[in-house]
C-alpha positions as MATLAB code, in Angstrom:
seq = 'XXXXXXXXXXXXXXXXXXXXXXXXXXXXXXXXXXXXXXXXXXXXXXXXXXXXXXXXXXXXXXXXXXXXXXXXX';
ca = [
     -11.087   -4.521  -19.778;
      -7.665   -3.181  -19.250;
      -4.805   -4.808  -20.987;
      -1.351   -4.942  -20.061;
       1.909   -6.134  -21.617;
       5.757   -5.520  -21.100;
       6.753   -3.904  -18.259;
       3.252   -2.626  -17.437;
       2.305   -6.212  -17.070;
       5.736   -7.303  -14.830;
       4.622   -3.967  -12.380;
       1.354   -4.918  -12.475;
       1.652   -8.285  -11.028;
       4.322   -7.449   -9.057;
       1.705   -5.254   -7.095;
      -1.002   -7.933   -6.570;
       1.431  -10.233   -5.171;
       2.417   -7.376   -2.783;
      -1.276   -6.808   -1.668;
      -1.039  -10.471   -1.151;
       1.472  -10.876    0.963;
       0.987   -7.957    2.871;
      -2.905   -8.175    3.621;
      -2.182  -11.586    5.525;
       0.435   -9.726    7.666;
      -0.696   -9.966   11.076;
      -2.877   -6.481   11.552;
      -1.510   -5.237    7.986;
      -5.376   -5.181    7.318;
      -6.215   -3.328    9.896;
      -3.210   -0.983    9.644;
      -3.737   -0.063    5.937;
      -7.415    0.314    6.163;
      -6.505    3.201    9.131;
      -3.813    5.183    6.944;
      -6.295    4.763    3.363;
      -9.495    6.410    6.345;
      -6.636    9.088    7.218;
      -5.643    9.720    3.106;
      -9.280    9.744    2.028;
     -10.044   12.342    5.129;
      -6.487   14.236    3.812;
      -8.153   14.279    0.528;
     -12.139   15.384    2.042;
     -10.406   18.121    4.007;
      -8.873   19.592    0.976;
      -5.082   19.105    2.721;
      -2.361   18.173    0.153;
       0.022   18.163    2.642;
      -1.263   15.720    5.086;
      -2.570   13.909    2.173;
       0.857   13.569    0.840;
       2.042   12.543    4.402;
      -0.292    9.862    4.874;
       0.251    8.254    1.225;
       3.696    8.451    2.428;
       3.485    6.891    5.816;
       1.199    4.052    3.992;
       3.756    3.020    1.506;
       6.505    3.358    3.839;
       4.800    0.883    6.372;
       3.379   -1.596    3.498;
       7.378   -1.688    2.577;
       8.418   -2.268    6.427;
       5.962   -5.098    7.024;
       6.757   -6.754    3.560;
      10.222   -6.135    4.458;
      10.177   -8.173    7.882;
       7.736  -10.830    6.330;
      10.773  -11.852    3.897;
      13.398  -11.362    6.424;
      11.511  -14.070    8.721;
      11.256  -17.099    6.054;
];
């Protein structure tokens, strides 16, 4: 059992509530389960690079769809 307090805790659930949100995003599902295939293939093939490129592309499109999701409320 991991336990959490303080800031740890505030990050923590900060994060769930962004997988959340962002897994019922139209196609979010879909999208993120694509670009973790392409990070764990990255990771397989031994490329840092492209690995660091597709954590990169990931977290820059989870922030773009949660991004528009609060815009359109």
């Amino acid at each position: 059992m991991l336990l959490v307090s303080g800031p740890d805790l505030l990050v923590e659930s900060l994060s769930a509530q962004t997988r959340v949100r962002t897994v019922q995003l139209p196609d979010r599902m879909r999208q993120s389960l694509a670009e973790h295939r392409e990070i764990v293939a990255a990771v397989r093939a031994g490329d840092p690079d492209r690995a660091e490129v597709a954590v990169r592309t990931h977290l820059t499109n989870v922030k773009e769809s949660l991004r528009r999701s609060l815009q359109s409320r």
